[in-house]
Biopython code that builds the backbone (N, CA, C, O; Angstrom):
import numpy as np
from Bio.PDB.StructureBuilder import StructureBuilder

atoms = [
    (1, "UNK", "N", (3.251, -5.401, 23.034)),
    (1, "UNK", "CA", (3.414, -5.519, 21.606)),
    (1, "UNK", "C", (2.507, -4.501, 20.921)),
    (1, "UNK", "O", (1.310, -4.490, 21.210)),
    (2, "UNK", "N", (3.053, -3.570, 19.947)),
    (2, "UNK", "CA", (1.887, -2.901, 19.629)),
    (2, "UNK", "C", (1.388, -3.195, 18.445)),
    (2, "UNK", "O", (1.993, -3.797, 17.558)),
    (3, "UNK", "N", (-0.064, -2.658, 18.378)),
    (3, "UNK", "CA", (-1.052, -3.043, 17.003)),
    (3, "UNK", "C", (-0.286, -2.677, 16.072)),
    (3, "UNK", "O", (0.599, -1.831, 16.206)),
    (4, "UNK", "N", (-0.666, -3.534, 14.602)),
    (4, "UNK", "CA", (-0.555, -3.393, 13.496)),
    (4, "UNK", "C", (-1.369, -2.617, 12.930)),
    (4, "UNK", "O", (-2.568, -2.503, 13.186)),
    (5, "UNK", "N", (-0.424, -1.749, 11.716)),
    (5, "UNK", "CA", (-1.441, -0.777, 10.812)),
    (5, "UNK", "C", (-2.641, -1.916, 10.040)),
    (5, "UNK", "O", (-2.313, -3.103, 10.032)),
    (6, "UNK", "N", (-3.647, -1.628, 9.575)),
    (6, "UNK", "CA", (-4.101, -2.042, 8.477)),
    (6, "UNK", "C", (-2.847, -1.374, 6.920)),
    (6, "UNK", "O", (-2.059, -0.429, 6.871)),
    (7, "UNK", "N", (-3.310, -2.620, 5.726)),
    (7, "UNK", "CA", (-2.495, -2.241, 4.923)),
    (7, "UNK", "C", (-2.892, -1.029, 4.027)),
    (7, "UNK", "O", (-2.123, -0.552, 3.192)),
    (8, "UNK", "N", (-4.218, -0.544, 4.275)),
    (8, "UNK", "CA", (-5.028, 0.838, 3.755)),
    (8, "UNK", "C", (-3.664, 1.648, 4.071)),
    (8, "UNK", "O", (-2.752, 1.998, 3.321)),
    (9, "UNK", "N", (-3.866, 1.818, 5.485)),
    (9, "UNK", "CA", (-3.517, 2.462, 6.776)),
    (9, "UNK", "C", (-1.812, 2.924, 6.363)),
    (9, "UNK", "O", (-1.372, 4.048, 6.117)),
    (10, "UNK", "N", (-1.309, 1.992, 6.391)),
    (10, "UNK", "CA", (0.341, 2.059, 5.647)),
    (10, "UNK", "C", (0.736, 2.173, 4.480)),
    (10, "UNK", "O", (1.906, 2.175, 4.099)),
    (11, "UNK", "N", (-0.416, 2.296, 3.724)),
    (11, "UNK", "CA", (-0.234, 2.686, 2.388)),
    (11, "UNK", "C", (-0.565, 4.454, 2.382)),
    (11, "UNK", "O", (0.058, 5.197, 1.624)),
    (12, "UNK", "N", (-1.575, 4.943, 3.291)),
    (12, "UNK", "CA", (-2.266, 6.076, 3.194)),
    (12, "UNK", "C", (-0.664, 6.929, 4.147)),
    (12, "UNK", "O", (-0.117, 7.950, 3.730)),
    (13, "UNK", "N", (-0.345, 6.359, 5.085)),
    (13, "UNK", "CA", (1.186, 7.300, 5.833)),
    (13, "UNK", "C", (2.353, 6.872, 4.567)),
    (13, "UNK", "O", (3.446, 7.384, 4.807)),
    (14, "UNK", "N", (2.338, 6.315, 3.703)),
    (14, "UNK", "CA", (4.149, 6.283, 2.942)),
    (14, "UNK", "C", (3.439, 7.060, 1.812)),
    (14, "UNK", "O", (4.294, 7.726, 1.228)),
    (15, "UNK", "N", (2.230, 7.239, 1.277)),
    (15, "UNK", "CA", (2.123, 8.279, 0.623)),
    (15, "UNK", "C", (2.290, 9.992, 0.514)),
    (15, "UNK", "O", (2.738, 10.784, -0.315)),
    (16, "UNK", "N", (1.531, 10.075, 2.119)),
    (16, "UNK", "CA", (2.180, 11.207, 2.574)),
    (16, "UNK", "C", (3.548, 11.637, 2.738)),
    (16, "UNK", "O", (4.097, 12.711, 2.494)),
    (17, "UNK", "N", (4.036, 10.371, 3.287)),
    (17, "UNK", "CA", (5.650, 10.797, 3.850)),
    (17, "UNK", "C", (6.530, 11.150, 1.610)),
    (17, "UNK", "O", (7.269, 11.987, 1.092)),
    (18, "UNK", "N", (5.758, 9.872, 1.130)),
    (18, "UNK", "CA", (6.511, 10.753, -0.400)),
    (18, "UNK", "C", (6.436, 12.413, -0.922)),
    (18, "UNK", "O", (7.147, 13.358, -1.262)),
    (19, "UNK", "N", (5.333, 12.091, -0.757)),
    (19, "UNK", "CA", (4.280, 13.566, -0.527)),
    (19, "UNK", "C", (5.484, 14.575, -0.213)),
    (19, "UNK", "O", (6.138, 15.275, -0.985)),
    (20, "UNK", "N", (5.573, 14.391, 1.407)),
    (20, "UNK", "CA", (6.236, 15.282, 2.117)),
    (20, "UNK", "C", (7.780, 15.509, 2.167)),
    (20, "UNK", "O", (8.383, 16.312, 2.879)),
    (21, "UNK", "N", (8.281, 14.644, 1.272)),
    (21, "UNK", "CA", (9.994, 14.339, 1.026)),
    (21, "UNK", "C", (10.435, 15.103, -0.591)),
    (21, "UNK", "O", (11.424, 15.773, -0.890)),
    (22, "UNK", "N", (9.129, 14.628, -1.504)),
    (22, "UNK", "CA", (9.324, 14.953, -2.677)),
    (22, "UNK", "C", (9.160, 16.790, -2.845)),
    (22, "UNK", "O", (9.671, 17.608, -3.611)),
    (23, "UNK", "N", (8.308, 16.876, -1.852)),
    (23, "UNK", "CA", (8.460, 18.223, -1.800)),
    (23, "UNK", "C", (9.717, 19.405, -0.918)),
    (23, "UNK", "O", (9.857, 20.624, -1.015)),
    (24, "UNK", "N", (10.159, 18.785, -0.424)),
    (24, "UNK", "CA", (11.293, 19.532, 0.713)),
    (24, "UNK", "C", (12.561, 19.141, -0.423)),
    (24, "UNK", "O", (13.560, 19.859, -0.461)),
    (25, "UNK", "N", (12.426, 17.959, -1.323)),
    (25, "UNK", "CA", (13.693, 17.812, -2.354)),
    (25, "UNK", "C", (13.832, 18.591, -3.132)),
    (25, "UNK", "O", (12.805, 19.104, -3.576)),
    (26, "UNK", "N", (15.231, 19.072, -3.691)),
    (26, "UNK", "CA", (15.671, 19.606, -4.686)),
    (26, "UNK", "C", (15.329, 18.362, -6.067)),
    (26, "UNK", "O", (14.574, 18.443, -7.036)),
    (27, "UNK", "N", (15.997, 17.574, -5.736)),
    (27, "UNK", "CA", (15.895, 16.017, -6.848)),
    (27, "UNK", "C", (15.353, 15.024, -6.559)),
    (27, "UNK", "O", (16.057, 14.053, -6.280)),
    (28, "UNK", "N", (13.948, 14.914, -6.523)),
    (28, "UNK", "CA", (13.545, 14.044, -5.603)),
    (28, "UNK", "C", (13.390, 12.504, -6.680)),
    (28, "UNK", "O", (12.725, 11.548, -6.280)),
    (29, "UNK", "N", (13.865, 12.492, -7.581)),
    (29, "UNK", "CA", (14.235, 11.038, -8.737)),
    (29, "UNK", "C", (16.125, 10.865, -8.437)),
    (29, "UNK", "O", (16.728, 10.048, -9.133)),
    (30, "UNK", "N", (16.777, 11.562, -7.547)),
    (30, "UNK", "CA", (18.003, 11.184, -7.582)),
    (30, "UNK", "C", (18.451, 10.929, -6.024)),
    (30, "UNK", "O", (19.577, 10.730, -5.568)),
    (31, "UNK", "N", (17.059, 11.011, -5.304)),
    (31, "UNK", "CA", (17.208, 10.665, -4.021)),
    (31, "UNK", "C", (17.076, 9.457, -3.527)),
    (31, "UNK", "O", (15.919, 9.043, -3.598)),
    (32, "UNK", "N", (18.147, 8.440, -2.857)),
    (32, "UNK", "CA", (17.791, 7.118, -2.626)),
    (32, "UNK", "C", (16.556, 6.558, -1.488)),
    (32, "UNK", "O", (15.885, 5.526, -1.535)),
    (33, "UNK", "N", (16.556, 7.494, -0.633)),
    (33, "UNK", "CA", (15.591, 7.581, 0.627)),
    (33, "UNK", "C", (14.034, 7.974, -0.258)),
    (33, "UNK", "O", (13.129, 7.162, -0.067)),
    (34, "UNK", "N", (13.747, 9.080, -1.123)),
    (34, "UNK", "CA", (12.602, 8.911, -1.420)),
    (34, "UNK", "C", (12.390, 7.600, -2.172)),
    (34, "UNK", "O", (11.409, 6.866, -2.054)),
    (35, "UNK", "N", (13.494, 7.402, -2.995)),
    (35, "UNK", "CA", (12.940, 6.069, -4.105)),
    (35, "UNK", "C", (12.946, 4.864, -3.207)),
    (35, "UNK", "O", (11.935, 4.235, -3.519)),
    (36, "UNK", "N", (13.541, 4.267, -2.306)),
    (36, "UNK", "CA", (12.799, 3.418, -1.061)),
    (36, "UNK", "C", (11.662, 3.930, -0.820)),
    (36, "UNK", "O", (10.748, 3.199, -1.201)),
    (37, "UNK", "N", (11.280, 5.036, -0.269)),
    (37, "UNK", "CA", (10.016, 5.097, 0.242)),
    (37, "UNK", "C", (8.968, 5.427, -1.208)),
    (37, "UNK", "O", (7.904, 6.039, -1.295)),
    (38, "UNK", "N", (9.554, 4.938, -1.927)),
    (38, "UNK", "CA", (8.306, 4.749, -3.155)),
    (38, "UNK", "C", (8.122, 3.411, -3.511)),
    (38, "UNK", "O", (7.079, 3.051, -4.055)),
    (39, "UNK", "N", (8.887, 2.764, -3.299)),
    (39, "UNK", "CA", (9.311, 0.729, -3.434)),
    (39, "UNK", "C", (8.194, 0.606, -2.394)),
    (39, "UNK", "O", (7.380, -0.314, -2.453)),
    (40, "UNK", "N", (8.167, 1.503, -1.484)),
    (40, "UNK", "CA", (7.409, 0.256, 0.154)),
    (40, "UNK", "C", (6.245, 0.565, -0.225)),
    (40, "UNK", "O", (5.263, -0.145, -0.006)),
    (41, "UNK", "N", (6.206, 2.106, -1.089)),
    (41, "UNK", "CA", (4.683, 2.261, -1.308)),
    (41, "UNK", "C", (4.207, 1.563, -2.396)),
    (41, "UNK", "O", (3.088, 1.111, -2.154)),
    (42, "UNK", "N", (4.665, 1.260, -3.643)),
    (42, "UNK", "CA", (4.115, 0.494, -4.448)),
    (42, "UNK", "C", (4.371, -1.111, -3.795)),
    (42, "UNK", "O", (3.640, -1.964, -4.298)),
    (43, "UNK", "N", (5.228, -1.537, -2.847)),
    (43, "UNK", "CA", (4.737, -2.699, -2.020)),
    (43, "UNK", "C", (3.450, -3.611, -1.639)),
    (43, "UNK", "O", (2.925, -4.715, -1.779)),
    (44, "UNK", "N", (3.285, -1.774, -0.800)),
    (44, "UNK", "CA", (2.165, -1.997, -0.085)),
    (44, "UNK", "C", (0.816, -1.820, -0.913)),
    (44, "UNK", "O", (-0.045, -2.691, -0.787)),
    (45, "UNK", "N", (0.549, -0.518, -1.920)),
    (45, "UNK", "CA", (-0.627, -0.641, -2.924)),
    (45, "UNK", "C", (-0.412, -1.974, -3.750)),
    (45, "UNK", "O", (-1.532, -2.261, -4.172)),
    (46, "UNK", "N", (0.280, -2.699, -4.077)),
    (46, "UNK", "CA", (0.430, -4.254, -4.321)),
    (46, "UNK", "C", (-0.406, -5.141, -3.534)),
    (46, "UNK", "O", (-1.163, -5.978, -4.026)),
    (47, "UNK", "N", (-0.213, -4.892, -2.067)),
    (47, "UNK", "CA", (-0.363, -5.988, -1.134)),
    (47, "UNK", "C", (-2.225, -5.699, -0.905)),
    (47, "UNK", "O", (-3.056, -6.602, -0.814)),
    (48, "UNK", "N", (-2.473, -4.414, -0.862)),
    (48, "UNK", "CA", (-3.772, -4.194, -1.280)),
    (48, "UNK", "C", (-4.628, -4.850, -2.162)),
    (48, "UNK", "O", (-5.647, -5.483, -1.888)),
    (49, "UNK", "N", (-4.044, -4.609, -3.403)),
    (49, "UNK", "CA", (-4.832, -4.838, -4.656)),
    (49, "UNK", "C", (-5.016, -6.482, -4.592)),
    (49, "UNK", "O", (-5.813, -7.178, -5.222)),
    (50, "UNK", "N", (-4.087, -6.844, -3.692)),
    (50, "UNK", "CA", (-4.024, -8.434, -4.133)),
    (50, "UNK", "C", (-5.093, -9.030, -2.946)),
    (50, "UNK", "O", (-5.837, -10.006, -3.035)),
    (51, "UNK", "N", (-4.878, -7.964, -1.650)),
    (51, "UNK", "CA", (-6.077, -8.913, -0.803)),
    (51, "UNK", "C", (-7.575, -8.456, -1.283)),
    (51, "UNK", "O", (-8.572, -9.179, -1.271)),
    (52, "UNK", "N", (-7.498, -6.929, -1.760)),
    (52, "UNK", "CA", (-8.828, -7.203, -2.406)),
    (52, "UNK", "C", (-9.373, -7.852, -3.189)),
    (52, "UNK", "O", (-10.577, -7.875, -3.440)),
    (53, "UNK", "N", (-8.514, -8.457, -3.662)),
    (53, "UNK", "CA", (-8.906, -9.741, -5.170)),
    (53, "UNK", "C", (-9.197, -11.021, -4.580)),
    (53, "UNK", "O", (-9.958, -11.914, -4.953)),
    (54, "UNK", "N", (-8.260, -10.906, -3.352)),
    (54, "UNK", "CA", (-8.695, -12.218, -2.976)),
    (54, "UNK", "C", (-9.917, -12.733, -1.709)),
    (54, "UNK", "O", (-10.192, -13.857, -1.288)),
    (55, "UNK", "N", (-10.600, -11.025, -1.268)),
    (55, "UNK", "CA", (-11.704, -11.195, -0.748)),
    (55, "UNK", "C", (-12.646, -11.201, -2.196)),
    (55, "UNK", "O", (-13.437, -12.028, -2.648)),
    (56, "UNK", "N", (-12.439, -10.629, -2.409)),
    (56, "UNK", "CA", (-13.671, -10.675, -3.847)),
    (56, "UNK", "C", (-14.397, -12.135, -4.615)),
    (56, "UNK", "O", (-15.563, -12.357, -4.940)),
    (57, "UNK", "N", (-12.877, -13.162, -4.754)),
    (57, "UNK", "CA", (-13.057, -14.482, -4.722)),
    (57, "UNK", "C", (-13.485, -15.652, -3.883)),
    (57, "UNK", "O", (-13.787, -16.814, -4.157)),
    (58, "UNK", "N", (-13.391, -14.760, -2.450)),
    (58, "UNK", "CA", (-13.759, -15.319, -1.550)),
    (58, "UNK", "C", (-15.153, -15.087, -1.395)),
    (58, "UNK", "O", (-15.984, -15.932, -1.062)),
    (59, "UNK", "N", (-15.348, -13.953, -1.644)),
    (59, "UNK", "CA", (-17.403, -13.981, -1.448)),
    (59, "UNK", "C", (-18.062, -14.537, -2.172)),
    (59, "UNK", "O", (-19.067, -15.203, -1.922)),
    (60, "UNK", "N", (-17.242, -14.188, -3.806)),
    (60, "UNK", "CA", (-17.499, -15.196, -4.783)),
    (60, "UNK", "C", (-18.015, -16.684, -4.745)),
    (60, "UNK", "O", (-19.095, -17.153, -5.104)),
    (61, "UNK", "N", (-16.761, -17.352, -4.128)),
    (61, "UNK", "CA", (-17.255, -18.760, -3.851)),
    (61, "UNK", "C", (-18.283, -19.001, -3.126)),
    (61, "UNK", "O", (-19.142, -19.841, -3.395)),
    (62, "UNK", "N", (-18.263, -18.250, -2.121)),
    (62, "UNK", "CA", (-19.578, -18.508, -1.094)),
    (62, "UNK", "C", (-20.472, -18.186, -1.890)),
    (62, "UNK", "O", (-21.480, -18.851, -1.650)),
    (63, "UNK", "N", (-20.614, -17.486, -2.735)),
    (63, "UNK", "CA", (-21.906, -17.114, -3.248)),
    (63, "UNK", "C", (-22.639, -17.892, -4.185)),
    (63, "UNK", "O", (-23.802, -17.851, -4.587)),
    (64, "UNK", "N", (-21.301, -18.872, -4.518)),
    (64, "UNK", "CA", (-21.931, -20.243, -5.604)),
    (64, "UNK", "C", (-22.075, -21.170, -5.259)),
    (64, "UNK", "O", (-22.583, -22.078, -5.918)),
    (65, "UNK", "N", (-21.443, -21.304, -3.440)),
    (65, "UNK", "CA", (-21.861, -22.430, -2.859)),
    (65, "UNK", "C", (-23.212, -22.806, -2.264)),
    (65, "UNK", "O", (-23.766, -23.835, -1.878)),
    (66, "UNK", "N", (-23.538, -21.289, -2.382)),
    (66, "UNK", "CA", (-24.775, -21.167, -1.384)),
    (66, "UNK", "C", (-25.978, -21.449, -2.350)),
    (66, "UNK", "O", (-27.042, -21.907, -1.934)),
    (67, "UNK", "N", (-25.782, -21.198, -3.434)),
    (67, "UNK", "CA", (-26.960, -21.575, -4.566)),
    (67, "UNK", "C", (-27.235, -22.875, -4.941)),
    (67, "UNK", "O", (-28.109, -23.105, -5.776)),
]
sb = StructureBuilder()
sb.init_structure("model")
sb.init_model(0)
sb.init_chain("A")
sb.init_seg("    ")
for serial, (resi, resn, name, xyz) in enumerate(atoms, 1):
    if name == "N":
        sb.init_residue(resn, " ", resi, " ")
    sb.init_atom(name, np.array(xyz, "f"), 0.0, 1.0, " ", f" {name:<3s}", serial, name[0])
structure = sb.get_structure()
């Protein structure tokens, strides 16, 4: 079975790959393949933002439990 990316990790390769699509396009807003691979990327910077919020709350609590 192989390892999983971190979600950094899969956010930092679908940026590139936009990167690297938007540039080889003539139309890269009328292309369906880049605009998927812009959905998975704002997905995934989603899925980020949200576990960092929810470690943040998590140290949080510990930090008011501990007082």
């Amino acid at each position: 079975m192989a390892k999983r990316r971190s979600l950094q990790e899969d956010a930092i390769a679908l940026k590139a790959k936009v990167k690297e699509s938007s540039a080889k396009s003539e139309n890269p807003e009328g292309n369906s393949a880049i605009r998927s691979l812009r959905k998975r990327l704002k997905r995934s910077q989603r899925k980020v933002r949200m576990s960092k919020k929810r470690e943040a709350a998590r140290t949080a609590k510990k930090a008011d439990a501990a007082k």
